[in-house]
Structures are given as C-alpha cells and as structure tokens.
N, C-alpha and C positions, 0 to 999 in steps of 0.2 A: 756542939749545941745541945740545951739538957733538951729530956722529952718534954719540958714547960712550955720552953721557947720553941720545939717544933710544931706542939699544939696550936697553940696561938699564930704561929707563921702562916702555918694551913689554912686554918679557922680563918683567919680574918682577910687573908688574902682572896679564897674564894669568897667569903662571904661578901668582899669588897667587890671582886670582878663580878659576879654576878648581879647585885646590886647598884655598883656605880652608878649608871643610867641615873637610877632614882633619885640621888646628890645633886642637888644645886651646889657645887661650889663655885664660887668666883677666882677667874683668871687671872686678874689685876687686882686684888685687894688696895693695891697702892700703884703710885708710880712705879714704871720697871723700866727697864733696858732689853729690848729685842735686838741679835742677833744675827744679820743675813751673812750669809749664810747657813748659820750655824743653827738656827732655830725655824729659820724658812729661807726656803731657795728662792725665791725672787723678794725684789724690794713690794710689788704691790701684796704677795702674802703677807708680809710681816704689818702693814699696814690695816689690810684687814681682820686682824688680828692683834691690831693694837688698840689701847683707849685712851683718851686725852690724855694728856700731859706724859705719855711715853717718850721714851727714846730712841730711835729706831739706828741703830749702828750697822755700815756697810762694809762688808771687807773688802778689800782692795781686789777688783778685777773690771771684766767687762759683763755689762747686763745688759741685753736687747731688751729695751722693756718701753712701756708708754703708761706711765706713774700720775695715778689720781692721787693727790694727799686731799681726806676728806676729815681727814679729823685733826685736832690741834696736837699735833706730835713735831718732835722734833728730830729730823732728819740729818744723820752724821754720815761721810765718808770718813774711810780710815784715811784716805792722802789721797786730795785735790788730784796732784797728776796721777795717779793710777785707778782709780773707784772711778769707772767709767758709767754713764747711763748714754747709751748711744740706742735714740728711733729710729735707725735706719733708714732715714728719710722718709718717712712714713706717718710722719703727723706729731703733733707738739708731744715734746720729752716728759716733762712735770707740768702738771695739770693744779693749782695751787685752790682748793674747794671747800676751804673753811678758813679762821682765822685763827693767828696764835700762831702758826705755823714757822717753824724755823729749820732751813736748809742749809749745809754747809759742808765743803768737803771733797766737793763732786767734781769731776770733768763731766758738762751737759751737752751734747752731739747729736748732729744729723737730724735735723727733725722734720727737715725738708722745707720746702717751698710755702709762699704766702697761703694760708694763714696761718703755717705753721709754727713755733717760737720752742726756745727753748726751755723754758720757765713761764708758763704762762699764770698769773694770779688774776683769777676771776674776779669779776664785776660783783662788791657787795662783802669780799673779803676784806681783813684789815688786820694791821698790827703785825702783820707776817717779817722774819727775818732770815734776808738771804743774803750769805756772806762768803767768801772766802772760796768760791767756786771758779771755774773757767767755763766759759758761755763758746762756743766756737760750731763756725758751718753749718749753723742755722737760718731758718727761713726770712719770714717777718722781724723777729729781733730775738735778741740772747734773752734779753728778760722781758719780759712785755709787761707792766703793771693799768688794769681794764677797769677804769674807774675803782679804783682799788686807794683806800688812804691811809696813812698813820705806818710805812712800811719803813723798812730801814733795808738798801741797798748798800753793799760796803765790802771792800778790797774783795772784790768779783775780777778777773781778767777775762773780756767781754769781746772778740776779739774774731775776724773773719765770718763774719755774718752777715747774710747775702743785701739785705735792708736795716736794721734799725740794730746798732749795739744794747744799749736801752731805749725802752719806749713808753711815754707816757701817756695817756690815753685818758683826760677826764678825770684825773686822779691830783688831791692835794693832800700839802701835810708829811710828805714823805722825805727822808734824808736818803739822800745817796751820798756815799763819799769814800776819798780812796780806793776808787776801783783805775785798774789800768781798761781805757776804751779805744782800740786800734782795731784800723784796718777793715771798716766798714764803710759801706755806701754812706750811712750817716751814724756817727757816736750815739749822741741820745738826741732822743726826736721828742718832741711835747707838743700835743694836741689839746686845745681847752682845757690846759691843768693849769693851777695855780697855786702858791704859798708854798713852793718847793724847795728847799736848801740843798745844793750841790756844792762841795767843797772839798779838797784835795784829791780828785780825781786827776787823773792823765788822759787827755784827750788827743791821738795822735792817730797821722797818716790817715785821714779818713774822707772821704772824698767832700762829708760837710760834716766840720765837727757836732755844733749842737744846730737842731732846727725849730725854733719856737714857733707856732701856727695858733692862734688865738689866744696865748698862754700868756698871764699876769701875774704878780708880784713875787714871783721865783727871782731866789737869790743864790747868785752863785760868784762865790771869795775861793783865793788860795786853790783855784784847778790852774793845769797847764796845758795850755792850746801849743802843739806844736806841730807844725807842717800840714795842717791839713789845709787840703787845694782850699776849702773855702772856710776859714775859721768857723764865723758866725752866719745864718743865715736867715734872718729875725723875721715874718713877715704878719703884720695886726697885732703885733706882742709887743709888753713893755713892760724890761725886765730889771735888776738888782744889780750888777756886776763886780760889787766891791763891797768890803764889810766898812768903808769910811777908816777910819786914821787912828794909827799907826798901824792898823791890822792890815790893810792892802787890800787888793783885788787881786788878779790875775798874772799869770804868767803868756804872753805873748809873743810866739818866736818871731812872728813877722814886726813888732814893736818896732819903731827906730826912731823911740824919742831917749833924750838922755836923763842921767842921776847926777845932776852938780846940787842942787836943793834941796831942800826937809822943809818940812813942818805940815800943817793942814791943807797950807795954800800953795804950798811947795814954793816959799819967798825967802825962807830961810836958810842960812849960811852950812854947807855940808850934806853930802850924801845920805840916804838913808835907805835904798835899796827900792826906794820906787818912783816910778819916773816921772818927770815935773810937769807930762801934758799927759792928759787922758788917754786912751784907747777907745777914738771912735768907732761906732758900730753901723751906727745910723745915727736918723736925726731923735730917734727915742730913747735910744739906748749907748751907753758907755761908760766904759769901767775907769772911774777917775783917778783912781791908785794902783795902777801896774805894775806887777813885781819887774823886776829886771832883771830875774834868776830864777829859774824853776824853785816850786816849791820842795823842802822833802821832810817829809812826815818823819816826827820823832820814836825812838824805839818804841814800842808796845807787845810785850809779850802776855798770849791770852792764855789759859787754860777753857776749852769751849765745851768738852766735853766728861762725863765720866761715865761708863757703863761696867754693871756690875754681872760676873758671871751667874753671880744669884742675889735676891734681894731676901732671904732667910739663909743664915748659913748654921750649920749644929756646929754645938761648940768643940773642939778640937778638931775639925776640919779645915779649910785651905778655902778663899775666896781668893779671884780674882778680879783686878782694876784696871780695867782697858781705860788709858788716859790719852786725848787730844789736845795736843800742844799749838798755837800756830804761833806764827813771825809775823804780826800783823804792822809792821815798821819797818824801818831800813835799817838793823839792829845785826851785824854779820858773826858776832862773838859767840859763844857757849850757854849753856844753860843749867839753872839747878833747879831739880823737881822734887817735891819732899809729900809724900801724905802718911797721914794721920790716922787712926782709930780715935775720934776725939782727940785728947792730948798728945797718946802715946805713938812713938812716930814706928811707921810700919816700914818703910825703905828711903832712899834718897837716890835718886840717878844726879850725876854730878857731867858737865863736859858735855852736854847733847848739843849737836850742833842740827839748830832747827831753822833749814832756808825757807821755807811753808808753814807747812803742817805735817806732823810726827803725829806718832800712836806708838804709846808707852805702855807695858804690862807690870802693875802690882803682882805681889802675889802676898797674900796675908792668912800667916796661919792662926788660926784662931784660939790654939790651945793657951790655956792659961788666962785668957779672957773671961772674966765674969758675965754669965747670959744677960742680954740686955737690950737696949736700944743705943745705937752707935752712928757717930757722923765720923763719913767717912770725909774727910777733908784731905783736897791735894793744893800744894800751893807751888807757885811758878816763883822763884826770888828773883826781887825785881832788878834791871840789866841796868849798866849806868847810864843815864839820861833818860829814863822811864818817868814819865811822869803820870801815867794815869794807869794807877796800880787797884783796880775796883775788879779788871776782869782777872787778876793774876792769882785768885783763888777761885773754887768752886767745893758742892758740897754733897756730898747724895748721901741718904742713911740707908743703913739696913742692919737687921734684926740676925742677934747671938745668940741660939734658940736650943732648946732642949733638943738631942740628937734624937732624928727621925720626925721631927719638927717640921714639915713642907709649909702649913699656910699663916706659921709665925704669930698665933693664941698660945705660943709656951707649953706645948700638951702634944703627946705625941697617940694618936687616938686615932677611930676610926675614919676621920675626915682626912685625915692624911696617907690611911692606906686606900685610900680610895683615891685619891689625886696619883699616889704611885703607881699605882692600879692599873690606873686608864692610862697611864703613859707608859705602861710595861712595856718594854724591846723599842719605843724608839729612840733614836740619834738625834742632835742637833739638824734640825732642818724638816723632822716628820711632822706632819699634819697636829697629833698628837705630845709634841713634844711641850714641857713643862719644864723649863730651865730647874725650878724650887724641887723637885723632885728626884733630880737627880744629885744624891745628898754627899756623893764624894768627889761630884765635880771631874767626872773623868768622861763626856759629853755623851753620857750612855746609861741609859734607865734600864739596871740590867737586875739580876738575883741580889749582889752587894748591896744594891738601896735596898732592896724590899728585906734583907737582913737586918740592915740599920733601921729600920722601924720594927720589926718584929721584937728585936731585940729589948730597945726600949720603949716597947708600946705599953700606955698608961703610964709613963714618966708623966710628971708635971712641975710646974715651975709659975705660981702668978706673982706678981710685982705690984 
C-alpha cells in the first residue's frame, strides 16, 4: 500500500471514528432485507430495526420470543417446518400491530391458554398477509383476525389448538383459502363478521368444523368438511355455501345423496360430479351443489421471497440471493429456478424437489458488470398444469456501485467511511451491524473493508 493510500486510510478513518456521531446517515435508504440471525439475534431486533416495506428473513431454528410486528414489513421463515417462534405458553406468539404486514414461513407454538393466539392481528389493522405457516398448540385460536378486514389467510396448516383454528372476530372482506384446518375444538369460528370468502380449505377431525355466531353473507365454495363430529354449527347466521353452477360448492363426507344428473337443476341426463340434492344445514342455510369428491387445488409454484446479502454491492465483488420457493398446490415433480441481473442470467438450479417451502442461495459475481442500477429477477418455470403463473417470478433491485461505495450515490467518500466506521469489528447479528458495509461479503466489518474504501476513496461514477 503506497504512503498516499496509507495517509488517507488514517486520516479519514480516525477523522470518521471520531466524528461519526456527528453524521445523519440513513439506515434504509431504500428497501432492504434484514437477516436473523445473521444481522440480529432475535426476530423482534430485527424489527426494530427495520422500516417499512423491509424484509425480515429468519433462519431456520428455534426462537422463544413474543413478536410485535409494528411496522409494514414482511416477515419470512427460511422452512415452515423448522424456523420455529414458540411463547412457551406464555401469551400470544405474533402480535400483528400495523397493516401491510405479511408473515410466512414459520412454525407458530405454544402461546398458551385463552386469551392467548397464535397470530394475533389487532383491531384496526388491514391488508395483512399470512400464508404458508403452521399454527399449532395454541390457546384461543392459530390465527385470531380482531375486527381486522381486507386480509388474505392461505395454505396455513392450523392444526391442534386448544379453541379456535381460525377466528373471526368482527372482521370482513377477508379471503382465507387453502389452508389445511384439523384437529381443533372448532376449525374456524366467526363472530359478527361478514362478506368473508372461504375456499379450498380442508376442514377436518375437528370437534365442530365451522361455527357462524351472528355472521352474514360469507361465502364458502370448493372447501372440504371431512369427519368432523359436528360439520356445521350455524346459530343467527345466514350464509353462501356454493359458488352456483358448474362451480359447485362443497365437499361433504357425511353427504349421502347421489350423482346420476347435471345441469343447474340437476334434471339433466349424466353425472357431473355434484350431487343432485343439496346439503342441508338448517333451515337458513345449504349448499345446493355438493361436490362428491374432495376438492384438490391445482399445481401452483410461488417464488415468495428474495433477500439480498447487500442492497449496494462494489463492482467486482460477490452478492448473495437467498431465494424462497414454496409448493403452494399438490404439484409432487421437480423444479427449475433461474435468476437474472436484468437480462443476463446469473445461475439456474434445475431438479429441486420442493414438498413446502425451500430456500435457495444465488451467488452473483459482479465482475464485468457495468456500475448501475440492476433487477435482480428470479423466476420459478412453470410445472405442468400451472395455471396461475403471476407469483412464479419476483424482483428486488440493487445497486453496482463504485468499490468502497456503502450508501449507493456512486462516490466512494466520507459518508461511507463513516458508515464503515461505526460498524468497525462487528458481525452479522451486532447491534451495530450494516449489511452495505461489509463490502466483501464475508459477514465481518473488519480492516479488508475499510482497505476497500481507503483504497478507492474519492472514486466517483454519476449516471
């Protein structure tokens, strides 16, 4: 290193640690991807420490934790079965305390006794999406949604929870669908809610599948009731039960009418797979088009996540793409996953056999790439009989940036040794830690970064 670049190393280094303090920089210039472990050890760190429209990525283990989401971020496990949040029975797991919020990923446990839940989303909240989780050995119910409207509930397995699988509570506007719901005192419960669509859920072994309690014009097509002691348990409610014709209603294990007819009025000549007398409920309610075969949802593979090991990477270094895949269908074959730099394709995993949800590692070396602004695009090819291919890509950008480049203005200058600065010696998970900072991506803000700025500090590059 000449005596230039050890001047300047010095100089600007101390002149940064001493003065950092003084610097406003901003932590999230943009959207990012947080970390847990790796950037904070617990899930509610990284939350607090997050700002809207984050990412918050979990790696697979177990956290004793009791999780307020207060800001609109979205919350990933690496794999549903292993990325554990267990309350130790000790009071509601996820606390859901703003809107936008989207959860997915997780095994949710123990949260204990009434009124405790697994998922609880506050009164006043809205637009929240919780998908692809396991709900189990909870108190009051897996997900409780508390006058809460506009949510999307889906392919959740809800399942050994001491009261309520779902629970609806004063809340309209919400879809649920495709979740497996077993094995509870009662599947979903709905209290004064209304204009609710349930469809392609599994409602099974549950001592009362659904219980409507003051609840109107919720429609529920295409689920399937199977063995619970009490199917339906309707009481001041009057509800939807079939989407009308050809689309059907319900799957009914206890049914025992037969399929010789078709048509609207089932008068016509030939089977059609639903059966020719309703499924009475009561005198309010009954689903006129009964399937005669469980339903089963068509392939659908998602891409639901992507986090980036940095969202400024210097050009000739090495970025990493943590990718979440799930099996959101009954889809048992292989997969191909391909992402992008923009056009230019940066890897292909071919043959993944994904029964849930997976978590895939890019790695994108950057050399030879012109500095820039970049979308990173990952795309899922879609499986035969796919027909709703809108989630099978996703996109996140991030910035190809003059080496020693931290807050991604194309200038490698004192703003930047100051973010190095203040994150000197720590590791992924320190209080202090700055993903952008550590510019060789080796989870350690050590002497090599603060080289790499020293080196090209006062590079610039405007566009």
């Amino acid at each position: 290193m000449s005596k230039i670049v050890h001047s300047v190393f010095f100089s600007v280094f101390l002149f940064s640690t001493m003065l950092g303090t003084l610097f406003v920089i901003p932590v999230h210039p943009r959207p990012t991807t947080i970390i847990v472990p790796d950037d904070y050890e617990k899930i509610q760190w990284a939350i607090g420490n997050a700002s809207d429209g984050d990412t918050v990525f979990v790696r697979a283990g177990t956290y004793f934790e009791h999780v307020v989401v207060d800001k609109s971020v979205l919350l990933v496990g690496e794999n549903r079965s292993n990325t554990v949040v267990d309350g130790s029975y000790a009071g509601t797991v996820v606390k859901i305390a703003a809107s936008d919020v989207g959860i997915t990923g997780f095994t949710i446990q123990k949260s204990g006794l009434y009124p405790n839940n697994g998922i609880y989303v506050s009164r006043g909240s809205a637009g929240n999406n919780i998908s692809y989780n396991i709900l189990m050995n909870n108190g009051e119910a897996g997900i409780h949604l508390d006058y809460s409207n506009n949510n999307i509930v889906s392919c959740n397995i809800v399942s050994s929870n001491v009261d309520f699988g779902i629970f609806l509570r004063g809340s309209g506007n919400n879809t649920v669908f495709g979740n497996n719901v077993s094995d509870n005192w009662c599947g979903i419960r709905l209290e004064y809610s209304g204009n609710n669509t349930f469809f392609g859920n599994s409602i099974s072994e549950n001592v009362r599948g659904i219980n409507p309690i003051y609840s109107f014009g919720n429609v529920f097509f295409r689920n399937d009731f199977i063995e619970n002691t009490q199917q339906i348990y309707s009481y001041m409610s009057t509800n939807i039960w079939d989407d009308d014709y050809p689309s059907g209603g319900n799957y009914w294990s206890d049914y025992t009418g037969v399929d010789e007819s078709s048509g609207p009025n089932q008068n016509e000549d030939g089977s059609d797979g639903i059966g020719d007398t309703p499924y009475v409920i009561d005198t309010h309610n009954q689903d006129n088009y009964p399937l005669m075969a469980p339903w089963t949802p068509p392939p659908d593979i998602a891409v639901t996540n992507i986090g980036l090991s940095r969202t400024v990477v210097s050009q000739g270094y090495s970025l990493h793409i943590n990718v979440t895949i799930q099996n959101q269908g009954d889809y048992r074959g292989t997969i191909n996953v391909t992402a992008y730099a923009n056009t230019t394709m940066i890897n292909t995993f071919t043959n993944l056999n994904v029964t849930s949800a997976s978590t895939i590692t890019f790695k994108w070396n950057t050399t030879g790439f012109d500095k820039g602004n970049y979308l990173i695009i990952v795309h899922a090819w879609p499986v035969p009989g796919e027909t709703d291919t809108t989630d099978n890509t996703r996109v996140q950008d991030v910035i190809v940036s003059t080496p020693g480049d931290v807050n991604g203005d194309f200038t490698d200058d004192i703003f930047d040794v100051v973010i190095v600065a203040n994150a000197f010696g720590s590791t992924s998970g320190d209080e202090n830690w700055r993903a952008n900072a550590d510019l060789n991506d080796d989870s350690f803000v050590d002497i090599y970064d603060v080289v790499i700025v020293a080196n090209n500090f006062g590079k610039t590059d405007h566009f």
